[in-house]
N, C-alpha and C positions, 0 to 999 in steps of 0.2 A: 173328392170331398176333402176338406179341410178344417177338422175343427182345433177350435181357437180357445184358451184359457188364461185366463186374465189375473192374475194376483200382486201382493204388495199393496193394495191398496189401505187405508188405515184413517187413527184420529190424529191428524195434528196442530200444533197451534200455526197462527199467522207468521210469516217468514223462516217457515221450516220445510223441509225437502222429503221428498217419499220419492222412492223410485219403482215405477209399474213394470211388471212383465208380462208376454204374452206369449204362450209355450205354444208352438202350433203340431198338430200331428195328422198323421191321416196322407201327408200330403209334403214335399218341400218348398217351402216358401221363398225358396229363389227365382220362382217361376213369377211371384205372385207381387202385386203393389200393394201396401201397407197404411192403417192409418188408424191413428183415433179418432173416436171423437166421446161426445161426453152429454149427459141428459139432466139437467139440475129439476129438483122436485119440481113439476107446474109448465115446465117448460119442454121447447123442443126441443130434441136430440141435436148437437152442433157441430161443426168440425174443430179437432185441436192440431192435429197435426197431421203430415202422411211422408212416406219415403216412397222413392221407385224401386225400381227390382234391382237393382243395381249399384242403390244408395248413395248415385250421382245427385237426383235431383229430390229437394227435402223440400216442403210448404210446411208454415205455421199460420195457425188465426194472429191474428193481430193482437189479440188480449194475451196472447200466451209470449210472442215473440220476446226474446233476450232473457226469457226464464226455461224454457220448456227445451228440451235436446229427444230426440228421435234418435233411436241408432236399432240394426237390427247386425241379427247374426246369425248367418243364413247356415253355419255350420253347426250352430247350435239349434236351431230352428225358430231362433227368439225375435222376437221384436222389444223394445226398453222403449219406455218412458220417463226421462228423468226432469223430476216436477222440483224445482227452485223458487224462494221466495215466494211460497205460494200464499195466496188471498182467500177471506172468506168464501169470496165469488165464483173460487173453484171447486167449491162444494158438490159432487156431482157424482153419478156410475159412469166411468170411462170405462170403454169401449174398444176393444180391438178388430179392426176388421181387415177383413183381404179380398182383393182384385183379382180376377185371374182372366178374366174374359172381356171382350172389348175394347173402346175406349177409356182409357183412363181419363179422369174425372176426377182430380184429389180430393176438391172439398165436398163434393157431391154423394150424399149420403146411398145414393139410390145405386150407383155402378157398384156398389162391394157385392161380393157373392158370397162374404161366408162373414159370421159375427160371433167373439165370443157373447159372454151371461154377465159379464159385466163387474167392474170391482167397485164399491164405494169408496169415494175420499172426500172425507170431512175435513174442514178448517176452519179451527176456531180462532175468533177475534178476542 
């Protein structure tokens, strides 16, 4: 078992930066593939980003790409989110989630086997 805790999340204005964490315990997440994603009021839950266990191979959404950085630290147990230039649009609870069984499936919500409760990030225009 792996559970996941998500914080840093906050109110900021438009083109300002928050940076999320995601403390995992239960479990070390070296084993494990990583990822956000994110659910905006009304809508589906989405992918924002994911790392491999090895933090070779990284995916972003495309709305996020050349703002958003992934990094984890597997000796700390953490996964980071650091959110740049962010947009009203990214208003949302982001999501940490982790892989540990099967094929991995970065944007694919449905392979994670463990999720944190989520952080809200507001952006206001």
């Amino acid at each position: 078992q792996v559970q996941l805790v998500e914080s840093g999340g906050g109110l900021v204005q438009a083109g300002g930066s928050l940076r999320l964490s995601c403390a995992a315990s239960g479990r070390t997440i070296s084993t494990c593939n990583m990822a956000w994603f994110r659910q905006a009021s009304g809508k589906e839950r989405e992918f924002v980003t994911a790392i491999s266990r090895s933090g070779i191979s990284i995916y972003y959404a495309d709305s996020v790409k050349g703002r958003f950085t992934i990094a984890r630290d597997n000796a700390k147990n953490t996964v980071y989110l650091q959110m740049n230039s962010l947009k009203p649009e990214d208003t949302a609870v982001h999501y940490c989630a982790a892989q540990s069984t099967g094929r991995w499936m970065p944007t694919r919500l449905e392979v994670y086997d463990y999720w944190g409760q989520g952080t809200q990030v507001t952006v206001s225009s």
